[in-house]
C-alpha positions in Angstrom: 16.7 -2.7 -23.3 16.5 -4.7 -20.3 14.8 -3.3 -17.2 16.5 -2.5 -13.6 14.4 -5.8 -12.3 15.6 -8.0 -15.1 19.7 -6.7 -15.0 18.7 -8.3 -11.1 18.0 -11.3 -12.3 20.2 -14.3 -10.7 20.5 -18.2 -11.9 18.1 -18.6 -8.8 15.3 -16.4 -9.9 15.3 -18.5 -13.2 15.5 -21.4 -11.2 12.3 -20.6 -9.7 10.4 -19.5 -12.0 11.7 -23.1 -13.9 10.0 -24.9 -10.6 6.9 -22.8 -10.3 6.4 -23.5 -13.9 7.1 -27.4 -14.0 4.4 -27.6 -10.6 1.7 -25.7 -12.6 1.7 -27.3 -15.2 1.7 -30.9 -12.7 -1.6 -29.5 -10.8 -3.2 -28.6 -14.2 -2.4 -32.2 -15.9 -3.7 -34.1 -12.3 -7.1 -31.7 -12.4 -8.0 -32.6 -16.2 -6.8 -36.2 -16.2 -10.1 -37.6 -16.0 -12.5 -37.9 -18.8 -13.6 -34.7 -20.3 -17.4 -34.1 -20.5 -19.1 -30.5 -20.9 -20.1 -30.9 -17.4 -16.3 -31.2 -16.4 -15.2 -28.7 -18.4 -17.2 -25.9 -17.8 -18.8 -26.7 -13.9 -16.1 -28.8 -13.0 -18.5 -31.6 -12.4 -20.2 -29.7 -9.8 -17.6 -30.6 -7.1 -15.9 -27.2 -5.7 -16.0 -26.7 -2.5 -16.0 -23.6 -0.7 -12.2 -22.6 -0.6 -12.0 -23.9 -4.0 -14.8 -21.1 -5.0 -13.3 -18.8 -2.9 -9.9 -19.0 -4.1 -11.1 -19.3 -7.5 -12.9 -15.9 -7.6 -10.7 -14.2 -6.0 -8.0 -15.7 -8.4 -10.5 -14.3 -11.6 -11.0 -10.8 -9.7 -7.6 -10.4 -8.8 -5.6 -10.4 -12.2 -2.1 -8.9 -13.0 -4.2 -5.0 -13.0 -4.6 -5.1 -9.1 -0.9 -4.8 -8.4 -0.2 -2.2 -10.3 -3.0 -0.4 -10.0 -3.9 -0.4 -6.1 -0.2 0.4 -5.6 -0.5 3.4 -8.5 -3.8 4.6 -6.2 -2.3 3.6 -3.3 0.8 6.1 -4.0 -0.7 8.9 -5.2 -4.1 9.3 -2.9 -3.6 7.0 0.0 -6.2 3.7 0.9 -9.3 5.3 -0.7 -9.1 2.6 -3.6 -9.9 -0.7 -0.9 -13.7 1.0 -1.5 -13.3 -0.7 -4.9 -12.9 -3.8 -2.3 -14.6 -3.9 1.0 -17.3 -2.5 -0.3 -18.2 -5.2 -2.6 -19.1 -7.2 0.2 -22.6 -5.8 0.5 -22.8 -7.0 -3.6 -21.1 -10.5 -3.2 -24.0 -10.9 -0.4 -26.7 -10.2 -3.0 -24.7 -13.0 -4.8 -24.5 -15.4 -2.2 -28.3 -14.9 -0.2 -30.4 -13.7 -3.6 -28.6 -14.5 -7.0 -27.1 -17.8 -6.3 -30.2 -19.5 -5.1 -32.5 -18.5 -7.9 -29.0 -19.8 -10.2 -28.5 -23.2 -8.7 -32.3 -23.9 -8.4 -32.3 -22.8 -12.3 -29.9 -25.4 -12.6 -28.1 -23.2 -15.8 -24.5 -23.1 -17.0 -25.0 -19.8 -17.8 -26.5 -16.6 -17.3 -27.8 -16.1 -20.5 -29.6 -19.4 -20.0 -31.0 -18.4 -16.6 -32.7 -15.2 -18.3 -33.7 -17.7 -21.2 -35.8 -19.8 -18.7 -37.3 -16.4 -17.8 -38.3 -14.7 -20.9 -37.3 -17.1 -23.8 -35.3 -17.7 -26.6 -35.1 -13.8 -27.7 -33.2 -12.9 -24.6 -31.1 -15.3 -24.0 -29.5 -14.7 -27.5 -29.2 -10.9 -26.9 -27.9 -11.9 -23.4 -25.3 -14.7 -24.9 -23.4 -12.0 -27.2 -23.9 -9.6 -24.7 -21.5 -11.5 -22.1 -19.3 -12.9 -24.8 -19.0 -9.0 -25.5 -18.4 -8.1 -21.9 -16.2 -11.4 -21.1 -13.9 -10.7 -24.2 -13.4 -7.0 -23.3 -13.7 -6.6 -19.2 -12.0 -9.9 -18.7 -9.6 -11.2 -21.4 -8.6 -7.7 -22.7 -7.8 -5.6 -20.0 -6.6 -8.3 -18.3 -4.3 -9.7 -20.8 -3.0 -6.0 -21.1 -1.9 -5.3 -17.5 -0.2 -8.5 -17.8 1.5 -7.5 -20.9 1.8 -3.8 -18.6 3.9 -5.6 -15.9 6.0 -8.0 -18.5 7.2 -4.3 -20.4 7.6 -3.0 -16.9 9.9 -6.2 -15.7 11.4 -7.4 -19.1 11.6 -4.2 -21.3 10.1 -5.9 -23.8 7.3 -4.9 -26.2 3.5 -5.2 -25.5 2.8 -7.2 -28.8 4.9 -10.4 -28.4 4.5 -10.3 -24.2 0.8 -10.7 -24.7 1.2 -13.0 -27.1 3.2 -15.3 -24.9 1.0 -14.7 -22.1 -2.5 -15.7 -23.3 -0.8 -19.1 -24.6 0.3 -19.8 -21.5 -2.8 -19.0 -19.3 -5.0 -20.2 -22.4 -3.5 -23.9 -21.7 -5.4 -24.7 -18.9 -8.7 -23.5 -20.0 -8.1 -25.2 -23.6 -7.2 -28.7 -21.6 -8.7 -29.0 -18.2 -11.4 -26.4 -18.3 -13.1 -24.9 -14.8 -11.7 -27.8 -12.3 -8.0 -27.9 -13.5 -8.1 -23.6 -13.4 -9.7 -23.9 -9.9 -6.8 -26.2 -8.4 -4.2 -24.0 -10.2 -5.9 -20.8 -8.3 -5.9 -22.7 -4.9 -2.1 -22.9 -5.3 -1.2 -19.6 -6.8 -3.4 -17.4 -4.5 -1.9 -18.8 -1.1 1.5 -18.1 -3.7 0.2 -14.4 -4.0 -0.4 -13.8 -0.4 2.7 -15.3 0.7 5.3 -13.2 -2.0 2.4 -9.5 -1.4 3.2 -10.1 2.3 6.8 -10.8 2.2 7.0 -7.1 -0.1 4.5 -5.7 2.8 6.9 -6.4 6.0 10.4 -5.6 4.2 8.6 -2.2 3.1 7.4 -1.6 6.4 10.9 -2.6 7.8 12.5 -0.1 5.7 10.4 3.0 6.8 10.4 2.2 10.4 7.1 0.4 11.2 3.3 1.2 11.5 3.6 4.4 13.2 6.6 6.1 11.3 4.4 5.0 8.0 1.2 6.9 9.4 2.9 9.6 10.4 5.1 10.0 7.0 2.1 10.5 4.8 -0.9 13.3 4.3 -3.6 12.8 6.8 -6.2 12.0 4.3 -4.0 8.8 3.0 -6.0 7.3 5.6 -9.3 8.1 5.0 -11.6 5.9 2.8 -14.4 9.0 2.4 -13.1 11.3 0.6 -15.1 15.0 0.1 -18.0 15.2 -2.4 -15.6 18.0 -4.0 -12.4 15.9 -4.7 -11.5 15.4 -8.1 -10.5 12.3 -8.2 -13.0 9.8 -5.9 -15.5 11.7 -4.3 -17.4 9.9 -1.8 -21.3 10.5 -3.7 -19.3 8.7 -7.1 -18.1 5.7 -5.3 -21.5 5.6 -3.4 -24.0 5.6 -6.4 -21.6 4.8 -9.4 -19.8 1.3 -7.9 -22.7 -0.6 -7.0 -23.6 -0.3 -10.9 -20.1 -1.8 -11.7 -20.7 -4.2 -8.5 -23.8 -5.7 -9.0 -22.6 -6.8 -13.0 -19.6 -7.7 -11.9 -20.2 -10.7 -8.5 -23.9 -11.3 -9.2 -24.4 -11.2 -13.4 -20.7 -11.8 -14.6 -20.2 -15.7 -15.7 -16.5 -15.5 -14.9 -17.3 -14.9 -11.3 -20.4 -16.3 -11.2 -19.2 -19.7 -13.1 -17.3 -20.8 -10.0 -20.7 -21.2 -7.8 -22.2 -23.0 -10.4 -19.9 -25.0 -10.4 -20.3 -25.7 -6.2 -21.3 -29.2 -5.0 -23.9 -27.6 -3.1 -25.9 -24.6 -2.5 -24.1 -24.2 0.5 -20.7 -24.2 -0.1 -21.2 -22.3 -3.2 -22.8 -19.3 -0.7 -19.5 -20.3 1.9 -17.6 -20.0 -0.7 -18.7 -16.5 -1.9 -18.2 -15.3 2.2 -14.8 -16.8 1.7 -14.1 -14.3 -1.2 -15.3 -11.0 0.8 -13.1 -12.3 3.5 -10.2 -12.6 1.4 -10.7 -9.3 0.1 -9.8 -7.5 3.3 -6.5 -8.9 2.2 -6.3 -6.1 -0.4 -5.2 -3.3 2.3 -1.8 -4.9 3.3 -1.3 -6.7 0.0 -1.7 -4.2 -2.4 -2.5 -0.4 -0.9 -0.1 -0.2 1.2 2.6 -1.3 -1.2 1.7 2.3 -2.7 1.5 4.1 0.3 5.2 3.3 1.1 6.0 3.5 -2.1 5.3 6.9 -1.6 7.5 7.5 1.4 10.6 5.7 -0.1 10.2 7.0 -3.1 8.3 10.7 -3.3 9.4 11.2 -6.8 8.4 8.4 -9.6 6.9 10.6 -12.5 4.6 7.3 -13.1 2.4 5.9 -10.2 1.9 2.7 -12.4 5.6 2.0 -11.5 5.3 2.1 -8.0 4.7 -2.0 -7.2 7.9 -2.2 -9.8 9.9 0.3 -8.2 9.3 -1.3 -4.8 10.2 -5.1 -6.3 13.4 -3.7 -7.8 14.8 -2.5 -4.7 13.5 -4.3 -1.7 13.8 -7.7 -2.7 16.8 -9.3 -2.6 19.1 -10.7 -5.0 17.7 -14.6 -5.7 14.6 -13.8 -4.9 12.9 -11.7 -7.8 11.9 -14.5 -9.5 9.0 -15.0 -7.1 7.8 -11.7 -8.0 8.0 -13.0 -11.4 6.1 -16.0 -10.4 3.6 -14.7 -8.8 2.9 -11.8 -12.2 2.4 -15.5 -13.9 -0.1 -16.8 -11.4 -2.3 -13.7 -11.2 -2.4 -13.9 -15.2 -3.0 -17.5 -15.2 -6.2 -17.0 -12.9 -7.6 -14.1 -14.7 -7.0 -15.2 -18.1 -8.1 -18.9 -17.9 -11.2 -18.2 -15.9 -12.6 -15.7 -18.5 -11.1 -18.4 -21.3 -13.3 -20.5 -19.8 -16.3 -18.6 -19.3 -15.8 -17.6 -22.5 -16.0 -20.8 -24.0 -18.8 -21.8 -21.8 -21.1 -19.1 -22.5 -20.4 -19.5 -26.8 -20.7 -23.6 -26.5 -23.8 -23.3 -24.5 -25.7 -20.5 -25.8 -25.0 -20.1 -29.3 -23.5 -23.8 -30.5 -25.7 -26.2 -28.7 -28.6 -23.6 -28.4 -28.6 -22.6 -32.2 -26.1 -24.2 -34.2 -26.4 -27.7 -33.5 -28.7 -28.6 -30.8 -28.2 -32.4 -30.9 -24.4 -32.2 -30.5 -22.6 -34.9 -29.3 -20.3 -34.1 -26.0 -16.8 -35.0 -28.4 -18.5 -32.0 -30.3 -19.0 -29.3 -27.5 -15.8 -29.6 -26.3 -14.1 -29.3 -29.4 -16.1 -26.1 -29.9 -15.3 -25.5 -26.0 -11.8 -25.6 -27.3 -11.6 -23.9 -30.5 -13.7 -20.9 -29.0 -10.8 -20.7 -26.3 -8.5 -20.2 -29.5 -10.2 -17.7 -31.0 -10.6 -15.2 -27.5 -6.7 -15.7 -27.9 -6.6 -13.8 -30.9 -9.2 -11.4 -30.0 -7.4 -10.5 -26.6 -4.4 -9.7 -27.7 -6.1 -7.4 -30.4 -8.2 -5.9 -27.8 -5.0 -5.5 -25.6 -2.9 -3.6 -27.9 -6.4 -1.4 -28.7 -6.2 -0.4 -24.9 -2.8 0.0 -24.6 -3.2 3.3 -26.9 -6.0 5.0 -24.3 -4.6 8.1 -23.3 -5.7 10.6 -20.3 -6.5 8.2 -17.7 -4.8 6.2 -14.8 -4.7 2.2 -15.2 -7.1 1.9 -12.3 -9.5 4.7 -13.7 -8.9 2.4 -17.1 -10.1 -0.8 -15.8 -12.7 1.3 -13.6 -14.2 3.0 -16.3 -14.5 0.2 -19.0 -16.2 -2.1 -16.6 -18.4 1.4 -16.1 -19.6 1.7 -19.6 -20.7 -1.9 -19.8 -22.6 -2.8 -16.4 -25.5 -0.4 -16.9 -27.8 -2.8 -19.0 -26.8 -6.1 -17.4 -26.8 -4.3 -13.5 -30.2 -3.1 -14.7 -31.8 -5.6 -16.2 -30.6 -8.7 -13.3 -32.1 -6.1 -10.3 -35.4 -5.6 -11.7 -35.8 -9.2 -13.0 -34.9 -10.5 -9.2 -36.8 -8.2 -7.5 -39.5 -6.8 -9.6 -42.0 -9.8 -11.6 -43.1 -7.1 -13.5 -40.6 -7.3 -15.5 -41.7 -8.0 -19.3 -39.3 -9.5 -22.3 -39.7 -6.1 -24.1 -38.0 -4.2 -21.7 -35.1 -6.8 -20.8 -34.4 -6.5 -24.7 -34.7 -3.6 -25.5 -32.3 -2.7 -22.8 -30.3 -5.6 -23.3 -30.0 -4.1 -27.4 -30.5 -0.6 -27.5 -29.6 0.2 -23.9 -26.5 -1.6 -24.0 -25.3 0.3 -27.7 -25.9 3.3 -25.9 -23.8 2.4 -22.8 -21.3 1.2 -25.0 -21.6 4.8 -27.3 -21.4 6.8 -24.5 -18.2 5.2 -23.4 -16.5 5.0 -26.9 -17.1 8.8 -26.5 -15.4 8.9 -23.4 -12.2 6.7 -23.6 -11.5 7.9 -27.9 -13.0 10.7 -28.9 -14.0 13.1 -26.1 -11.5 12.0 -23.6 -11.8 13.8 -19.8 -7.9 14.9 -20.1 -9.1 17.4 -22.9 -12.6 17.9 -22.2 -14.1 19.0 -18.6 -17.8 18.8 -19.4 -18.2 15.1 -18.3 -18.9 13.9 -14.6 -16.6 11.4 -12.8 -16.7 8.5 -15.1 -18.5 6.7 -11.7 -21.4 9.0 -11.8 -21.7 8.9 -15.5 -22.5 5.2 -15.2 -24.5 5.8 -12.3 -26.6 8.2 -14.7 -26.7 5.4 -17.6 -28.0 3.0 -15.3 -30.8 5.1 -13.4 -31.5 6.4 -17.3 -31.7 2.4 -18.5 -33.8 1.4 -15.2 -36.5 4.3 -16.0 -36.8 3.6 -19.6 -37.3 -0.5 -18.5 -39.9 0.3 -16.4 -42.0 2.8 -18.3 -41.8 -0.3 -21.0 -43.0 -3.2 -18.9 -45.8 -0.7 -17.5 -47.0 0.1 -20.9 -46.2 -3.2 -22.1 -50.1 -3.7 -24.1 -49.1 -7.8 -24.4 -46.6 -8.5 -21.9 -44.4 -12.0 -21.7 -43.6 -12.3 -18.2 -42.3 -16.0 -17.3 -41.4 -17.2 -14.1 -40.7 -20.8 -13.9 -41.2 -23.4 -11.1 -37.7 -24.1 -10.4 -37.3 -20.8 -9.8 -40.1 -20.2 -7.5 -38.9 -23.2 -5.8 -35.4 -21.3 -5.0 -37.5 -20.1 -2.2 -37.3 -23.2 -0.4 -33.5 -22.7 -0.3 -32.8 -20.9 3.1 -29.3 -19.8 4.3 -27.6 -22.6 6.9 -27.0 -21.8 10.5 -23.0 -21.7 9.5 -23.7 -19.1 6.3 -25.9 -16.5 8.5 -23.0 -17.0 10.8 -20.4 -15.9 8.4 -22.0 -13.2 7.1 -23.3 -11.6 10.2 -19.8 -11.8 11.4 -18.1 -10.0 8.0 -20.8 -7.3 8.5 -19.4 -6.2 11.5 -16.0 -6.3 10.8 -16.4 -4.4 8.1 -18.8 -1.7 9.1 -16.1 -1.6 12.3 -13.5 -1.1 9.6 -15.0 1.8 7.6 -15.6 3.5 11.1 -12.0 2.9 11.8 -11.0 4.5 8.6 -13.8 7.6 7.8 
């Protein structure tokens, strides 16, 4: 049965999706032309420059998920969900000033490798299948089901064969041109996205009669981003103490975010190019949010919030021009979905292939492994996907939210205290890398299956929870490394000498600048 938005559907909108399709695949083909080495296809030869990075990450963060789900939030409780947003500035600064530094110094592929250097061979195994865990699940799963969400939303068709078609597609560019063909393709499709997300911003706001007539149509606290410590849904203490968890594993530890900074041509564009991102994401209010918000006005009634960006597609737009909605649900999948592909890929060739399989691999080897592990987080994906797609009792925001909340704990924990505390001993990061991390992952299997919060009250805000999991993980880690009787504690020279690597004149500029922007825009909204 097809769907209002696909009965829409002219010879034009197929027409441009044809196009948008045929100059893809062009950019991707021109980006992996040259001759493939590991280097190229996992750090893109260590050439991005800043708005490369930029546009990359934000491509990888983005994903088919924050469409629908900041305009589901943004029509059923107003703007609170841009915290999820702007406030991962203060994280993506820890990336840019502390993490990157002591990464590029390192000079790793991965972060597995990175702790490797640290505490040895041990914990960078634990570490490897620990991120091909989290990369297979946070990144490829969830976001290979919103995608499949939005294509059952659009099409009417079923979740098993859209995902299927899907991860094919985005999996193509991962499988043959690796990081530096994905990173031109997100250049492209994110100045795509902000074009068709303001385009959908302006005829909304057309239709209820401008900024004033919008602020006035909707509850008061719509526009608040601090909500009461009492509200059920995002209280301020929960997005306080429970996002930086999710933050901190997500910009600074995650090697699908983190991947594109490696792959920087220098320390200072990579740390550019992370400012670029937190820039970018003030973009999220008047592409996304507000879609919701006057969703909400034009529409008071949808019995599902999910279908709000949908609903607003299907009658705003005009006839001819769907298909760049349609597009632009393509690109977002395409940047999510071949960036984790290739992290992926990256983090299985590097740590697990060339470090324990077959260390003296040739580089026709790696990136046939490169290739066929690409294939196989296909499979698992769209597995994964049609697992989540059964989760009942939850929002798709408080979905992707909550997940993500369940497996930042160990990796938040152990990152912090091996940055900023050298006491730090290999016993504790693997222990909590191991036994933290199953029960993390237990606690949230409890959550999302068994126990789940629509049928049981007894559990906290699933933001707290993690919160409580981390702060639990952090005091066992230290009580270990204090009573540690032979401790292994490992800092190597190149990392010391990431001291030497001071912020530019231009990226203290940047920063200092963003800062007060946004602390002037959480005034404006609290």
């Amino acid at each position: 049965m097809l769907s209002p938005l696909a009965e829409k559907l002219t010879w034009l909108d197929y027409a441009i999706v044809g196009i948008y399709l045929i100059v893809l695949l062009v950019i991707g083909y021109r980006a992996s032309r040259q001759k493939n080495t590991d280097e190229t296809l996992f750090l893109a030869n260590k050439s991005l420059d800043w708005y490369s990075i930029g546009f990359n990450m934000w491509g990888t963060n983005v994903g088919p998920s924050m469409l629908l789900a900041f305009a589901s939030i943004g029509y059923s409780t107003g703007i609170v969900a841009v915290n999820f947003e702007w406030y991962a500035f203060v994280f993506l600064f820890l990336l840019a000033i502390v993490f990157a530094p002591k990464y590029i110094a390192s000079k790793v592929s991965t972060m597995p490798e990175f702790m490797g250097k640290r505490y040895g061979d041990s914990t960078q195994n634990i570490l490897a299948w620990y991120a091909l865990i989290k990369i297979l699940i946070s990144w490829l799963s969830l976001g290979l089901f919103s995608g499949g969400f939005l294509v059952r939303q659009i099409l009417g068709v079923p979740m098993a064969p859209a995902v299927i078609v899907l991860v094919l597609f985005a999996g193509l560019f991962a499988y043959m041109g690796g990081l530096k063909a994905i990173a031109k393709v997100n250049v492209f499709q994110m100045i795509l996205l902000i074009g068709v997300s303001t385009t959908l911003t302006i005829l909304g706001l057309q239709k209820v009669g401008g900024i004033s007539n919008m602020y006035q149509q909707v509850p008061a606290d719509f526009w608040t981003l601090i909500h009461p410590a009492n509200d059920t849904k995002y209280p301020w203490p929960a997005i306080l103490l429970g996002y930086p968890v999710s933050a901190i594993a997500f910009f600074c530890t995650d090697q699908a975010m983190v991947q594109s900074v490696l792959g920087a041509r220098t320390l200072e564009q990579g740390q550019l190019g992370v400012n670029f991102i937190a820039w970018l994401k003030i973009l999220s209010l008047p592409l996304f949010i507000l879609t919701g918000v006057i969703c909400h006005i034009l529409f008071p009634n949808l019995t599902d919030p999910s279908m709000a960006y949908m609903t607003m597609v299907t009658n705003l737009f005009p006839a001819g021009l769907n298909g760049l909605v349609i597009v632009v649900l393509i690109a977002v999948l395409v940047g999510t979905i071949g960036s984790s592909l290739n992290s992926l890929s990256t983090v299985f060739t590097m740590d697990v292939y060339v470090k324990k399989i077959n260390p003296s691999a040739s580089n026709e080897q790696i990136i046939k492994v490169g290739r066929l592990t690409v294939l196989a987080g296909c499979v698992f994906a769209v597995l994964m996907a049609l697992a989540i797609d059964s989760i009942k009792g939850l929002n798709l925001f408080d979905v992707f939210q909550s997940v993500l909340g369940f497996i930042a704990p160990p990796l938040s924990v152990v990152f912090l205290l091996t940055v900023f505390w050298k006491a730090m001993t290999q016993k504790a990061v693997n222990a909590i890398l191991s036994y933290g991390s199953a029960f993390s992952l237990g606690v949230g299997v409890l959550y999302l299956w068994v126990f789940t919060p629509d049928k049981y009250s007894f559990w906290p805000h699933y933001l707290l929870l993690s919160f409580f999991i981390f702060a639990f993980l952090a005091f066992v880690a230290v009580i270990i490394s204090i009573t540690d009787k032979n401790p292994i504690i490992h800092l190597s020279e190149k990392e010391e000498s990431s001291q030497e690597f001071k912020p530019s004149t231009r990226v203290i500029t940047l920063w200092t600048a963003l800062v007060v922007v946004m602390v002037s825009l959480y005034l404006f909204f609290s």
